[in-house]
N, C-alpha and C positions, 0 to 999 in steps of 0.2 A: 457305706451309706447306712448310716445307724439308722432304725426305725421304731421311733419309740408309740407305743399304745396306751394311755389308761382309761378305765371305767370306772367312773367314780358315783356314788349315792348323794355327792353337791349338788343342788339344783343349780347353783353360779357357779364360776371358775374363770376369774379374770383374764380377760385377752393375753395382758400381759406376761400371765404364768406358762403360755406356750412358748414365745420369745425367751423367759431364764429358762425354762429345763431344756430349752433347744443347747443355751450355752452350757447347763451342767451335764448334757450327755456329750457335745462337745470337746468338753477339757475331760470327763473321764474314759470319752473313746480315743482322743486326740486325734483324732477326724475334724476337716474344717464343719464350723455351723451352721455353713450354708446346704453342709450333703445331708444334715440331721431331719427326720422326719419326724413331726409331733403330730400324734392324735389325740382327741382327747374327746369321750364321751359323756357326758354329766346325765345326772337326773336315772339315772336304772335303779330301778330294784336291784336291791343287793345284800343277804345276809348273811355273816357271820358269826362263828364264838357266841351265838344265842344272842344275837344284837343285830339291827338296824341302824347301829352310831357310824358316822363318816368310815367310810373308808376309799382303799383306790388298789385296784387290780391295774397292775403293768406289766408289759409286755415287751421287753427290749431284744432285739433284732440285731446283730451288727455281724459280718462278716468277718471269718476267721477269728472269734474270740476265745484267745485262752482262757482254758482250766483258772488260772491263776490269778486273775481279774478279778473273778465272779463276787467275792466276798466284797472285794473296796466297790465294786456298781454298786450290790447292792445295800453298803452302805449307804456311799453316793445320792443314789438314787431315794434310798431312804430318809434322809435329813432333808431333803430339797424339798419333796414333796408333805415333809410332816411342819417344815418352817414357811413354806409357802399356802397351803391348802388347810394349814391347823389341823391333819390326821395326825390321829396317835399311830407312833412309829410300828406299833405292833398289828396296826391296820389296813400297812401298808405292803400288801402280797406281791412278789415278785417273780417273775420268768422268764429267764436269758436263753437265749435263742442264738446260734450260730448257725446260721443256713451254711453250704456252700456256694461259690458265685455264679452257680450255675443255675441257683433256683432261684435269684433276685434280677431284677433287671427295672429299668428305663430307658427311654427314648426308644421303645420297641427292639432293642436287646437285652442278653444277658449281663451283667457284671462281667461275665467270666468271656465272655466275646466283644467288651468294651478295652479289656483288661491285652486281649489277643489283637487289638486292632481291628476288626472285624467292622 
């Protein structure tokens, strides 16, 4: 259950840009779309690099993610949001998050007692 977060200094952010990066975490977690969770916060204060120019702080979450991933996400994750959002790619801060499935849960369980039948 991917769970994606950004914070972005856009006052706008098109509906529709929750629905594509739902599918580009999607295909680079290869998790179905529908377990993908999009947040998305506009409009913050936010500054960097001695600038106030666009940018977007993400936050991606996904269980059990390898070491070995981490560069093509945040590719991935990179291009999407700088061809979607028009942020310059250097603007674009990233932090990959593997909980265990014991610290993630819905439907008032865990992952990890979803996963046990429980």
């Amino acid at each position: 259950m991917p769970i994606v977060q950004i914070a972005t200094n856009l006052k706008t952010v098109a509906p529709s840009f929750l629905r594509s990066l739902s599918g580009c975490i999607s295909k680079l977690t290869n998790k179905p779309a529908n377990d993908v969770v999009v947040l998305v916060t506009k409009g913050i204060d936010a500054f960097y690099s001695d600038s106030e120019d666009p940018l977007a702080y993400v936050r991606l979450q996904s269980l059990e993610m390898p070491a070995n991933v981490h560069s093509a996400y945040c590719q991935g994750i990179t291009d999407h949001i700088s061809n979607e959002l028009n942020i310059d790619k250097g603007r674009v801060i990233i932090e990959l998050c593997s909980p265990p499935p014991n610290n993630l849960g819905k439907d008032g369980k865990t992952i990890a007692d979803i996963r046990n039948g429980h």
